[in-house]
C-alpha positions in Angstrom: 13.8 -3.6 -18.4 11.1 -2.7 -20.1 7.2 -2.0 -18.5 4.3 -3.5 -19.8 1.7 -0.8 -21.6 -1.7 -0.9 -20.2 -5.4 -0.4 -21.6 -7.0 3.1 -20.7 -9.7 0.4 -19.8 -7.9 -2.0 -17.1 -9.7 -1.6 -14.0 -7.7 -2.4 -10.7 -9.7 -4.0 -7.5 -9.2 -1.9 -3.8 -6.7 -4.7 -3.2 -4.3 -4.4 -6.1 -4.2 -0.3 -5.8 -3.4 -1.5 -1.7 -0.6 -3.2 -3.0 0.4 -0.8 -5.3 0.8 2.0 -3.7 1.1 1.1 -0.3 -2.3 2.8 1.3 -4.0 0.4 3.7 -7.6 -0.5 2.3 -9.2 1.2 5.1 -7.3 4.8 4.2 -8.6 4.5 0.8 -11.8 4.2 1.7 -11.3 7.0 4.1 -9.7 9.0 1.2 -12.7 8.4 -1.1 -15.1 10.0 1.4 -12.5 12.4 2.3 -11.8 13.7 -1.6 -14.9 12.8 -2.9 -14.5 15.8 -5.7 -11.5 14.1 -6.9 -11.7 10.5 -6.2 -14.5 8.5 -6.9 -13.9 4.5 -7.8 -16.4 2.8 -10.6 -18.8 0.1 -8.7 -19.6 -3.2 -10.1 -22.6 -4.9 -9.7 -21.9 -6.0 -6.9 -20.7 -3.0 -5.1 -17.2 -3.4 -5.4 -15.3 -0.7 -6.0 -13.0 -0.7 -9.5 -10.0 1.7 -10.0 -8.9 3.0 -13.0 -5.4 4.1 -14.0 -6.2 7.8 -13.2 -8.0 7.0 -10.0 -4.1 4.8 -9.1 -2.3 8.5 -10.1 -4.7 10.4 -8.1 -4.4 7.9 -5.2 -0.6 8.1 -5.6 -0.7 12.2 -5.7 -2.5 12.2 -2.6 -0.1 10.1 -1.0 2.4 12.3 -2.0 0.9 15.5 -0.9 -0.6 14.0 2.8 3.3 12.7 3.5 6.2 14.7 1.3 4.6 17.9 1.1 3.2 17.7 4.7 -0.6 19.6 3.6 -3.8 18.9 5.7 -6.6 17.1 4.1 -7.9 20.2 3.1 -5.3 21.5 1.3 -4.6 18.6 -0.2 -8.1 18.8 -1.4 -7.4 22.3 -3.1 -4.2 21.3 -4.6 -6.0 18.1 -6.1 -8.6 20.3 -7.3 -6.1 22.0 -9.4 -4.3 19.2 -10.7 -7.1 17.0 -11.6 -10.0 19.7 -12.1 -13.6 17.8 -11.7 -15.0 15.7 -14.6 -18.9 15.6 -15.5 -20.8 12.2 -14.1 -20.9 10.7 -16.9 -16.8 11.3 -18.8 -15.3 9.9 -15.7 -14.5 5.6 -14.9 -16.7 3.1 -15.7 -20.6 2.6 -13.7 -21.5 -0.7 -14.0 -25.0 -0.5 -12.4 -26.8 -1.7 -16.2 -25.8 -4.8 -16.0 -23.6 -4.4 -19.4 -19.9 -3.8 -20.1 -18.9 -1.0 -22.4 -18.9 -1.7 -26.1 -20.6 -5.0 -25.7 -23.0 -6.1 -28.0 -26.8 -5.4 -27.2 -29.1 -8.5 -26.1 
């Protein structure tokens, strides 16, 4: 069987990263105040939060080291912090705040 490949772009709602990995909606949220060096979802306009695919691996690796590998928040924190060192404001997801997608044409 063969996966599909995705877009570096594809953005994933709070809902399909639920389903995904398994995380309640409410943990994630918890998660995204509680690793907010390593963590932090795009918003839309609206204020919804949009996931990329690295944001899904880093949800997943906490997932991994909070259950399998047993850590507190805190050291999972550290160990994060050392996978996925911390990216300037700007290199990281997608902000939506202007009102304008990403490569789309001025107005």
């Amino acid at each position: 069987m063969r996966l599909p490949q995705f877009s570096d772009q594809l953005m994933l709602t709070i809902e399909q990263i639920s389903h995904l990995t398994g995380v309640s909606k409410s943990t994630l949220r918890y998660w995204e105040k509680s690793f907010h060096d390593c963590l932090k979802p795009s918003r839309t306009l609206s204020n919804r939060r949009e996931y990329s695919l690295e944001d899904l691996e880093r949800i997943k690796t906490i997932k991994l080291l909070l259950e399998k590998e047993h850590l507190t928040p805190y050291g999972a924190r550290l160990r994060l912090l050392e996978l996925f060192p911390p990216q300037p404001e700007g290199e990281r997801g997608r902000q939506v705040k202007s009102g304008k997608l990403p490569g789309s044409p001025p107005l």
